[in-house]
C-alpha positions as CSV (number, residue, x, y, z in Angstrom):
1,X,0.0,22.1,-8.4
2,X,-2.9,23.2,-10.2
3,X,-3.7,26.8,-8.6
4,X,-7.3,26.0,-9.6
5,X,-8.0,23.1,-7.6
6,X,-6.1,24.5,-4.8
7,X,-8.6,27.5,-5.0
8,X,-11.7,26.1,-5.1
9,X,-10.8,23.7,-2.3
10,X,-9.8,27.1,-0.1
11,X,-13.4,28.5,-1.5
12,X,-15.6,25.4,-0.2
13,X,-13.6,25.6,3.2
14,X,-14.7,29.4,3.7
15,X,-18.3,28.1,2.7
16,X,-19.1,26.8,6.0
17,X,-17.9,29.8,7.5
18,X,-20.1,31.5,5.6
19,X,-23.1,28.6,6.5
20,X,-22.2,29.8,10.0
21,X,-20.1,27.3,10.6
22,X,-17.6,28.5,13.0
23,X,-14.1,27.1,13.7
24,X,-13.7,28.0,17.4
25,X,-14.1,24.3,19.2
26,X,-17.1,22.2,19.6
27,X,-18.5,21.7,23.4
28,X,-21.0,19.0,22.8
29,X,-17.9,16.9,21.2
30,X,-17.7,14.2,24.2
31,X,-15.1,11.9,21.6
32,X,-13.7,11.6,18.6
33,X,-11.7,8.7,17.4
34,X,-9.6,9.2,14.1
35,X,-8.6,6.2,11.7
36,X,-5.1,7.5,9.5
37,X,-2.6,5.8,7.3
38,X,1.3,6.2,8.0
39,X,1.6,8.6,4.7
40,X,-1.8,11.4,6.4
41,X,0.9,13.8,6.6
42,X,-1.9,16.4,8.1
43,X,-3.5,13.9,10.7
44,X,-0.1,12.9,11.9
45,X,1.2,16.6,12.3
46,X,-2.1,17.7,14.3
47,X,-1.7,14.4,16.8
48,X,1.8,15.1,17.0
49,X,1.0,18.4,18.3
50,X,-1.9,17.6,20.4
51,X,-3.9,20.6,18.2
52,X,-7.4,18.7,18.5
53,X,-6.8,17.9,22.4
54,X,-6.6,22.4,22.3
55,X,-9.1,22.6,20.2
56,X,-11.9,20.0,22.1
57,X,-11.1,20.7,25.3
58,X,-14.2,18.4,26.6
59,X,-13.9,15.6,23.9
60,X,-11.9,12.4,24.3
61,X,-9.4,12.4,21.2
62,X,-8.0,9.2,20.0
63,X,-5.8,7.8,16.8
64,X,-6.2,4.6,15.6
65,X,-3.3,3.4,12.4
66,X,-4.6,1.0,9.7
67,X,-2.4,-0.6,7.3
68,X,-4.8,0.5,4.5
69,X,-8.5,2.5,3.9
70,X,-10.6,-0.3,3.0
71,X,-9.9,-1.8,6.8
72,X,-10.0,1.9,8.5
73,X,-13.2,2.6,6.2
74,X,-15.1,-1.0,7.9
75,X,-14.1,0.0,11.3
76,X,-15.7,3.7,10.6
77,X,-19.1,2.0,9.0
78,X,-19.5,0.0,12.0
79,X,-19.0,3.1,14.8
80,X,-15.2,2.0,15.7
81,X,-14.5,5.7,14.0
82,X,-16.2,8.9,13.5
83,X,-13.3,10.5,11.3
84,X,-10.3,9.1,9.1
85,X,-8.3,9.5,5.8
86,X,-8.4,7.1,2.7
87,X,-7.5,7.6,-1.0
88,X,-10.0,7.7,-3.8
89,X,-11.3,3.2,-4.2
90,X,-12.5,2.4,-0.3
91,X,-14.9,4.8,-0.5
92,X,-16.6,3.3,-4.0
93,X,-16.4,-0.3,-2.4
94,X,-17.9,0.8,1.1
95,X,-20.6,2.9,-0.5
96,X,-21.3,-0.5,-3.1
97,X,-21.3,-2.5,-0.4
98,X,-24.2,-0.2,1.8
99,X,-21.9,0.8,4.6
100,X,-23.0,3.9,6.1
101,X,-20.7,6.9,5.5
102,X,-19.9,10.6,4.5
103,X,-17.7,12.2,2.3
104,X,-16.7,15.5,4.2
105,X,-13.7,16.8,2.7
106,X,-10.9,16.2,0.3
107,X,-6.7,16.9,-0.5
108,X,-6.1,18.1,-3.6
109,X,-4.8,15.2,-6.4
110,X,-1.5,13.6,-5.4
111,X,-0.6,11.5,-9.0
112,X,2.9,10.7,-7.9
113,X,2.2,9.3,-5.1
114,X,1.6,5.6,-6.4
115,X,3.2,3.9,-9.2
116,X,3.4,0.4,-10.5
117,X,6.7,-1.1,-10.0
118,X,8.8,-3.8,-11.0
119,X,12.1,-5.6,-9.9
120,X,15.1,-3.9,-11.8
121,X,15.8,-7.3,-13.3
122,X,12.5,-7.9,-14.6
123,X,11.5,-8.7,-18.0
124,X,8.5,-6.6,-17.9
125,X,9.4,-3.4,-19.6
126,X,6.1,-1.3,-20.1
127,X,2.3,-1.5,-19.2
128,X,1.5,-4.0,-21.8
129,X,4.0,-6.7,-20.7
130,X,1.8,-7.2,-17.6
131,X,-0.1,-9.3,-19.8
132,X,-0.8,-12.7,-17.6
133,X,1.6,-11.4,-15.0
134,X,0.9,-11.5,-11.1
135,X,0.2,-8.2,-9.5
136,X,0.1,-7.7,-5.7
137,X,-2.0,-4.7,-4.7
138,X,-4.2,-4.0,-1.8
139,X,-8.1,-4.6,-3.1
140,X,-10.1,-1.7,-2.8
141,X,-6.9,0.5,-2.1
142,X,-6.1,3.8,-4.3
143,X,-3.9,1.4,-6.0
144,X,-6.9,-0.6,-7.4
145,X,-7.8,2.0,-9.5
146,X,-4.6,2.8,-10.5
147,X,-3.9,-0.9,-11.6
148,X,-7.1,-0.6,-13.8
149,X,-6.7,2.6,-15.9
150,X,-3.6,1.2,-16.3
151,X,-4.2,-2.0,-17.7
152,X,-6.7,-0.1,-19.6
153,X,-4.0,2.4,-21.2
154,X,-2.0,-0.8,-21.9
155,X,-5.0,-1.9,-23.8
156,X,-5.4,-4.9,-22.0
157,X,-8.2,-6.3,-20.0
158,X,-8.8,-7.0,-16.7
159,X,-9.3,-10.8,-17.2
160,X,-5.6,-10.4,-19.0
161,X,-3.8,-9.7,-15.6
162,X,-3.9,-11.7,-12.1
163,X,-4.3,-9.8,-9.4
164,X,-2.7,-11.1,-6.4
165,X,-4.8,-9.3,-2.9
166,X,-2.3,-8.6,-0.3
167,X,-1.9,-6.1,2.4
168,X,1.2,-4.1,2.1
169,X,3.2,-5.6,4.2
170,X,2.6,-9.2,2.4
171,X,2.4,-7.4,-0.7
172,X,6.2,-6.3,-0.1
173,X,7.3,-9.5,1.2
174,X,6.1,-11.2,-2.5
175,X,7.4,-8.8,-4.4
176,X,11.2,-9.3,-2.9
177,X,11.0,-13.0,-3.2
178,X,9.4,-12.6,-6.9
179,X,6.4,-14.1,-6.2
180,X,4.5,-11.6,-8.0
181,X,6.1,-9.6,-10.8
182,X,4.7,-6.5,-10.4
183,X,3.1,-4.6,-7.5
184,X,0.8,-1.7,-7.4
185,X,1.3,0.3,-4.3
186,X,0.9,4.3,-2.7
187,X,3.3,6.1,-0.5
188,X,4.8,5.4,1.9
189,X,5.0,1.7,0.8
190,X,6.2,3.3,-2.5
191,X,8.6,5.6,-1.0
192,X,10.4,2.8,1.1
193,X,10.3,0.1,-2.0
194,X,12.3,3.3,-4.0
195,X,15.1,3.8,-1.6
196,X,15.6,0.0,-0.6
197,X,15.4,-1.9,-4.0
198,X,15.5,1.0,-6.8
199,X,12.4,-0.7,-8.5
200,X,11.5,0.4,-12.4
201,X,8.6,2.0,-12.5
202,X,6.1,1.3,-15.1
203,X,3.4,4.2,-14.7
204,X,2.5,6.5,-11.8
205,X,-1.1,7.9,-11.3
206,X,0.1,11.1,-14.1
207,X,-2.6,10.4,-16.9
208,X,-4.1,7.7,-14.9
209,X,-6.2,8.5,-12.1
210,X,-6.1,11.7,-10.0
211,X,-5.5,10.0,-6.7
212,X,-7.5,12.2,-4.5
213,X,-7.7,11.9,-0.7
214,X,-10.8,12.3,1.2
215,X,-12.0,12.6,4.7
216,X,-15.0,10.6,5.2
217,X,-17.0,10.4,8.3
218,X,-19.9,8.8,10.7
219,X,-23.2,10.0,8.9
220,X,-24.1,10.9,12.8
221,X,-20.8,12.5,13.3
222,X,-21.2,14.7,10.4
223,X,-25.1,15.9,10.9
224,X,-24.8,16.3,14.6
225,X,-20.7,18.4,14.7
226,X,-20.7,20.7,11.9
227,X,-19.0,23.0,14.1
228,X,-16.2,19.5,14.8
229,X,-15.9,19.1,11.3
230,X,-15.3,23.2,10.5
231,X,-12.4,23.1,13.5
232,X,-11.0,19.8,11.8
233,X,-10.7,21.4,8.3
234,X,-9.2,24.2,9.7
235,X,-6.7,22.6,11.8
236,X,-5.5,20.0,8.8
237,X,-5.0,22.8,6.7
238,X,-2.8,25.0,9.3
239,X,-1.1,21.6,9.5
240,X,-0.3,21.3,5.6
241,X,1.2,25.0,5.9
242,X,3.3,23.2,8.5
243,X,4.5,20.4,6.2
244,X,5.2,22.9,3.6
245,X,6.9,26.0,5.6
246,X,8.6,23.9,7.9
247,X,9.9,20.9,6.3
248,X,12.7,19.3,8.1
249,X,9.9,19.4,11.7
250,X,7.7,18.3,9.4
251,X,9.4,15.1,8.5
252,X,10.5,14.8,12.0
253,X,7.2,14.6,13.5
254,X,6.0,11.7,11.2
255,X,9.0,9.8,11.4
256,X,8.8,9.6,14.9
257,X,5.6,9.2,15.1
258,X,5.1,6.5,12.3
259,X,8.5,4.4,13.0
260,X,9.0,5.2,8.8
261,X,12.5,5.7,8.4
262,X,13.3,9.8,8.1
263,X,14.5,8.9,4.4
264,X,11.5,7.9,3.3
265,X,9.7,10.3,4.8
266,X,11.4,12.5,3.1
267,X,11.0,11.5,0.3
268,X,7.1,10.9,-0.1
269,X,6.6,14.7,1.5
270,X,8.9,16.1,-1.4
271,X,6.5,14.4,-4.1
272,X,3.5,15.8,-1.8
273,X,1.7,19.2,-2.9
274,X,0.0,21.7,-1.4
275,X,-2.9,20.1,0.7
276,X,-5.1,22.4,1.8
277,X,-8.4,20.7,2.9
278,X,-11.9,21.6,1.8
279,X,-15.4,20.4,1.3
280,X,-15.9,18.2,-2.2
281,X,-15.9,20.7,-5.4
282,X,-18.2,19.6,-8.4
283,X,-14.7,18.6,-10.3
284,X,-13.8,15.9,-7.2
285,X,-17.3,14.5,-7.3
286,X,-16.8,14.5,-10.5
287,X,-13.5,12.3,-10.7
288,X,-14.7,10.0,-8.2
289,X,-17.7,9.1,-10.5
290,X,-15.3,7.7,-12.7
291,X,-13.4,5.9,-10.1
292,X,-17.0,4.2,-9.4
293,X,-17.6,3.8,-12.2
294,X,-14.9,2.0,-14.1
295,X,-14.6,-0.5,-11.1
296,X,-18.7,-1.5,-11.8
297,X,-17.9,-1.7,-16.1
298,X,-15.7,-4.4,-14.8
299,X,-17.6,-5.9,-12.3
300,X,-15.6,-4.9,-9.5
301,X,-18.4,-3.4,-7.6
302,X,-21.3,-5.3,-7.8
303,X,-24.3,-2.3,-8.5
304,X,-23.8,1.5,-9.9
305,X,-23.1,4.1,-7.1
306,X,-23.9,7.9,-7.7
307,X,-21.4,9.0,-5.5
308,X,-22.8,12.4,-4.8
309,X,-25.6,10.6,-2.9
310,X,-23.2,9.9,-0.2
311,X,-21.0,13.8,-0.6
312,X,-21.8,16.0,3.0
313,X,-23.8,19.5,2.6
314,X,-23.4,21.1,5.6
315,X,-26.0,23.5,5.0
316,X,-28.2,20.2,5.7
317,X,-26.2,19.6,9.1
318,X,-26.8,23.3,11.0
């Protein structure tokens, strides 16, 4: 892990403090509804032990589980959410499409946490092979990106490939019955695909794409709880102490909260680093530029986005 990153993301947290911010609780908090993914290893550990329900004694906490961001990041533009976790593409196609959102915080980068896999038995044997090839991946997932900086390393184009939309779930289901021959795909799907069918993998996100994770929120959840987002941020990062001082409870608590098999917990947490959580350094806006816009130089996205249009300052929340 880079000790950098991991710095500057503990120096943006202690700059709300220091905006007078205070991580104590938040009594005009009346609710607050949370959208996560199976693999939020610091959301599930604070559900699983009821730290917000402490922590906002007067607010109605709930936890709603999508199967991927760009679904949890619809349900937060339209005021089903005023929290949740997604990796680095829903954000680029909800801002490009005009939905209404906030980037509060972010993970440091997690490259080894998605990969592009194949069958063992496969013919394709490196990036360049997935010339005219089917590829199932989630649209507007993490994955997404990954599939095209790695299509571009192959020196292919876009056009060159066919990407095949699925959900996960759907996404797994083709792959086993080799209806697409490759699939693009983020822990824990990538995880569980490892330990079941021993897949090759072709590239992870190393050289490819950072794979941050951010926390996004309502635009009237972040200006009107400052204070909410502060106690959040402080409570995700006790949490990732958790996960990394305590592992074997660690992987308990998500496996029996999520239904994943303990194995593939395991496994996806090992390949996890440090995850302290922080507000958006330069750098992170930075790499989520790119993200943005190498999806619009291939006409993913439809306009430009300048990402930072759409990044939280608390100081313009107090």
């Amino acid at each position: 892990m880079n000790r950098r990153r991991i710095l500057q993301i503990l120096g943006t947290t202690a700059a709300l403090w220091n905006l007078g911010v205070r991580a104590q609780t938040d009594p005009a908090l009346k609710e607050l509804r949370i959208g996560y993914q199976k693999a939020a290893v610091n959301l599930v550990i604070i559900k699983q032990q009821g730290a917000l329900e402490k922590r906002f004694p007067n607010a109605k906490i709930s936890w709603i589980e999508f199967p991927a961001g760009p679904q949890l990041l619809e349900a937060l533009s339209v005021g089903s959410l005023e929290f949740g976790l997604t990796g680095d593409s829903p954000p680029v196609f909800a801002q490009a499409a005009g939905k209404d959102l906030l980037y509060v915080g972010a993970e440091p980068p997690k490259p080894d946490s998605s990969a592009i896999v194949v069958l063992p038995d496969s013919p394709v044997k490196k990036l360049a092979d997935l010339k005219g090839r089917k590829i199932a991946l989630q649209k507007g997932s993490s994955a997404h990106y990954l599939l095209v900086r790695a299509v571009e390393k192959a020196g292919l184009q876009w056009s060159d490939i066919n990407p095949v939309y699925l959900a996960p779930a759907d996404a797994r289901a083709a792959f086993e019955r080799k209806s697409v021959d490759a699939w693009a795909i983020w822990d824990p799907y990538y995880a569980a695909i490892e330990l079941a069918l021993k897949p090759r993998v072709l590239a992870t996100g190393r050289d490819l794409s950072s794979n941050n994770s951010f926390y996004l929120a309502s635009r009237p959840f972040a200006t009107r709880h400052a204070q909410a987002v502060a106690v959040l941020f402080d409570e995700l990062t006790r949490a990732d102490r958790f996960a990394q001082e305590h592992r074997p409870e660690a992987i308990k608590l998500i496996a029996d909260f999520s239904g994943v098999d303990a194995g593939v917990v395991n496994l996806f947490v090992q390949r996890r680093p440090r995850s302290p959580v922080g507000l958006l350094s330069a750098q992170t806006v930075a790499d989520q530029q790119r993200v943005a816009d190498g999806f619009h130089k291939l006409g993913l996205i439809p306009k430009p986005i300048r990402v930072a249009d759409i990044v939280w300052r608390p100081e313009t929340a107090k």
